[in-house]
C-alpha positions as CSV (number, residue, x, y, z in Angstrom):
1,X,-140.3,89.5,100.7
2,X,-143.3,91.6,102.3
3,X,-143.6,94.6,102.5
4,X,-146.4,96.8,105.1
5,X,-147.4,100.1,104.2
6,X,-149.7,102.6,106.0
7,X,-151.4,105.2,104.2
8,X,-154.3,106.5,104.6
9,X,-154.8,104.8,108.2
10,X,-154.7,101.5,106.0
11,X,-152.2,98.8,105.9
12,X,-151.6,97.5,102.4
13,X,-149.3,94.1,102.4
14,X,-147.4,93.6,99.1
15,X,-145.1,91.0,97.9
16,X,-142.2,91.8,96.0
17,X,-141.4,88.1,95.0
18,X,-144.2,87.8,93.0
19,X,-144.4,89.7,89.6
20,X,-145.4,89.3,86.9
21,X,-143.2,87.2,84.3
22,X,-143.7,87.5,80.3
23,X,-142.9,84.2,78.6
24,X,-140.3,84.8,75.6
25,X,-141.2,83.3,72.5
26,X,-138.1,81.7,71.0
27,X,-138.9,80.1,68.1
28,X,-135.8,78.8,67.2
29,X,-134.0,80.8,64.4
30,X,-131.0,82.3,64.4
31,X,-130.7,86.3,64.2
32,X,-128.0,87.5,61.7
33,X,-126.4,91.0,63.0
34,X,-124.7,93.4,60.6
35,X,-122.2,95.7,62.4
36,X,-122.1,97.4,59.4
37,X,-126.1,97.7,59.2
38,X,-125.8,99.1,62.9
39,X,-122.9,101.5,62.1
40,X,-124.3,103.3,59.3
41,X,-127.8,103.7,61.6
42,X,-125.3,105.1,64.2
43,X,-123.9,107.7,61.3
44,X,-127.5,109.0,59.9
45,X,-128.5,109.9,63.6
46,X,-126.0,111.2,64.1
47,X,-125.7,113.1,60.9
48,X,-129.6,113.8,61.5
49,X,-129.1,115.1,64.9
50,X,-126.4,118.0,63.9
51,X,-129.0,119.2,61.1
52,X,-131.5,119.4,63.8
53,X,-128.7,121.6,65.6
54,X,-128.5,123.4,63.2
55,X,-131.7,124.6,62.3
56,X,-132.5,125.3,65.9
57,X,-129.3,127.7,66.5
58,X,-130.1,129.2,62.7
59,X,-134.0,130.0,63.7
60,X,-132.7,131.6,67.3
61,X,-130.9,133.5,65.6
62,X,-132.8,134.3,63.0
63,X,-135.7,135.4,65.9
64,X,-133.4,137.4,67.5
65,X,-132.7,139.4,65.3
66,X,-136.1,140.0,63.5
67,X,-136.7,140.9,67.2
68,X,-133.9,143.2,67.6
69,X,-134.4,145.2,64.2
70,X,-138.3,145.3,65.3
71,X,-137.1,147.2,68.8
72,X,-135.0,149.2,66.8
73,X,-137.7,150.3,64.6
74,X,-140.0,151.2,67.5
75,X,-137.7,153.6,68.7
């Protein structure tokens, strides 16, 4: 399929049906899959996202109020 585009008072021409193909490598062995490998990968991210929660809420928190008693001090 062509496609014509004008930009720049130019016409550029481009084909769609030809791009460019990466040749896979197979080179004949088998891959072994461990649900259980994959599940417990699933639980640490997880795990390691809420402690990444938590210490973002803990250190707004924590800036707030160094910020508010700061203010309060001022005054």
């Amino acid at each position: 399929m062509h496609k014509t585009y004008f930009h720049n008072r130019k016409h550029i021409n481009e084909k769609k049906d030809q791009k460019k193909i990466i040749p896979l490598q197979y080179n004949g062995k088998k891959r072994i899959v461990d649900i259980n490998i994959l599940l417990n990968r699933v639980r640490v991210d997880k795990i390691n996202e809420t402690k990444r929660k938590i210490i973002f809420y803990s250190s707004s928190i924590l800036s707030l109020g160094f910020f508010s008693i700061f203010i309060m001090f001022i005054k």
